[in-house]
C-alpha positions in Angstrom: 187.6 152.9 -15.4 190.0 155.2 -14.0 191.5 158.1 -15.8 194.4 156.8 -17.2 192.2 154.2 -18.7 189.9 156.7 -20.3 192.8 158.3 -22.1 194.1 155.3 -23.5 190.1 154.5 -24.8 189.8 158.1 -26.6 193.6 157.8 -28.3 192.2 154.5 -29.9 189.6 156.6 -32.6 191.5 157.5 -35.0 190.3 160.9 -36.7 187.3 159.8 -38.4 185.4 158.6 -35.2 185.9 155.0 -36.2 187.4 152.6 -33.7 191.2 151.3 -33.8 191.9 148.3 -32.1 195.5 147.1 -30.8 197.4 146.4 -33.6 196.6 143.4 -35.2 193.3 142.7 -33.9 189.6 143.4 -34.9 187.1 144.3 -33.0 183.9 142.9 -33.8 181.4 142.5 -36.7 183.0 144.3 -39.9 181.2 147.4 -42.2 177.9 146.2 -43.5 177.4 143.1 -41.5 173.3 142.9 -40.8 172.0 141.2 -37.7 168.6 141.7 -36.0 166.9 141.4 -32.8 163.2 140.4 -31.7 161.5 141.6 -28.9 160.3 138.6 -26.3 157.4 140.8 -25.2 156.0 142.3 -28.3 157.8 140.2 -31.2 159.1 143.3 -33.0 161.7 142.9 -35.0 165.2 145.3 -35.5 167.5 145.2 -38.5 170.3 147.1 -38.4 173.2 147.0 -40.6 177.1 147.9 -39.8 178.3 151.4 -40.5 181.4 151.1 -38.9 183.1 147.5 -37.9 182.6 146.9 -34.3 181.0 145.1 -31.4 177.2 145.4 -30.3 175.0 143.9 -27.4 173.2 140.6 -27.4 170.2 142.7 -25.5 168.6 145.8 -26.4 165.2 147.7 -25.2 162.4 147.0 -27.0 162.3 149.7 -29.9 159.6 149.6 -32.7 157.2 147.5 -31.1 153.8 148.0 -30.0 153.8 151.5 -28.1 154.8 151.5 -24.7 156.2 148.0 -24.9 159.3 147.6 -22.1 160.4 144.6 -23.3 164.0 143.2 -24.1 165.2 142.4 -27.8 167.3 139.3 -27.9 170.2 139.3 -30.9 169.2 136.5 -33.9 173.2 136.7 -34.3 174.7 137.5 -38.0 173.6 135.0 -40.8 176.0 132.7 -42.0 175.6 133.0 -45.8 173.4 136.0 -47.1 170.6 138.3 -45.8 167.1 137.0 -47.2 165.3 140.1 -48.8 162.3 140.0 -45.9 165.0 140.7 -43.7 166.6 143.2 -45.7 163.2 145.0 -46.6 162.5 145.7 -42.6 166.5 147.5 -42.5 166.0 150.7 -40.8 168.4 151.0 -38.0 172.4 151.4 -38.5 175.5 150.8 -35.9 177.7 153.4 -35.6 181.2 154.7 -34.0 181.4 158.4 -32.5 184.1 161.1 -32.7 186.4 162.1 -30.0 184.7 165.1 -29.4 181.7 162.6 -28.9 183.1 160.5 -26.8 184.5 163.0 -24.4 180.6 164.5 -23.9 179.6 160.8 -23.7 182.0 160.7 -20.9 180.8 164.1 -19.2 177.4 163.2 -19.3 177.8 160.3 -16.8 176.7 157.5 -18.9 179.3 155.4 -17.7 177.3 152.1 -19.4 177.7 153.5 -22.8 180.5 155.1 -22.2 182.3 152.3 -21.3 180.9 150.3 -24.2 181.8 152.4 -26.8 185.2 152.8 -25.2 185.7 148.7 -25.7 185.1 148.9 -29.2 181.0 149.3 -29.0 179.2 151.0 -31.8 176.3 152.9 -30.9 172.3 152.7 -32.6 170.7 155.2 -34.9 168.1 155.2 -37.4 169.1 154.3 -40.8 170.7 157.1 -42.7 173.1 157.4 -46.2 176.1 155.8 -44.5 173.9 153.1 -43.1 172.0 152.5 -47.1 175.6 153.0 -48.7 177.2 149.9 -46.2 174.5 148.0 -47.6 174.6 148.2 -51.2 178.7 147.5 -50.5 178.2 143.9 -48.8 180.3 141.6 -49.5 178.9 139.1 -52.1 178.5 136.3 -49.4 176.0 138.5 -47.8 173.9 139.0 -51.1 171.5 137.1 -52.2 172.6 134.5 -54.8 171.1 136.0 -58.4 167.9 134.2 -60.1 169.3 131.9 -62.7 167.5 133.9 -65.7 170.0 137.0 -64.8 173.0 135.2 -64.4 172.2 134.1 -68.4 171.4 137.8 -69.1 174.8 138.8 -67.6 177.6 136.2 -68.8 176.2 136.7 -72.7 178.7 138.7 -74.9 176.9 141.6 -76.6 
């Protein structure tokens, strides 16, 4: 990535720190889509939910899992209708963008995998915080569980 190319990555956040894609497009999984991965060595299991709407990898180090565990955590990919509340009990790990400030140390410190991942749209891991808790109580209804049939009765009655 030469320099001209950095420039054009860092004029694509906008002020917040989120990422911009070229007009017209979307990068990647939207705010408060969940996936997980599982570890092939240990079996540990990471939730994370969407802060920000971007793209994230397939493969991840083993984090979580039985201490000193080197292992690789393989993406289960998003689900297709809603999040099952096992999964969403283990959520403690969020996706997020960085600011511009962030992204020019992220550049300075010579991580040139990262830095060229969050460049292209990546989002970056952290452990759970407000934003990440906030996303989820916003997901879209599709990713909610469907309600038990005594509250739907409970709800649609007129006072």
């Amino acid at each position: 990535m030469n320099e001209q190319d950095i420039e054009a990555a860092l004029t694509l956040r906008i002020a917040h720190g989120a990422t911009q894609p070229p007009q017209g497009e979307a990068w990647g999984a939207p705010r408060g889509a969940v996936n997980a991965w599982k570890c092939s060595t240990c079996g540990a299991l990471l939730v994370a939910i969407h802060v920000d709407q971007g793209v994230t990898p397939l493969m991840l180090r083993c984090r979580g899992g039985k201490p000193g565990c080197v292992g690789e955590m393989i993406s289960a990919g998003y689900p297709p209708e809603y999040v099952p509340p096992r999964i969403m009990e283990r959520l403690a790990w969020e996706w997020h963008t960085i600011s511009r400030t962030q992204m020019k140390a992220l550049r300075r410190s010579g991580d040139r995998a990262t830095f060229e991942h969050v460049s292209q749209g990546g989002l970056l891991l952290r452990e759970l915080t407000d934003a990440g808790r906030g996303a989820a109580i916003e997901l879209p209804s599709p990713l909610r569980p469907p309600p038990h049939p005594s509250n739907i009765a409970a709800t649609t009655e007129e006072p």
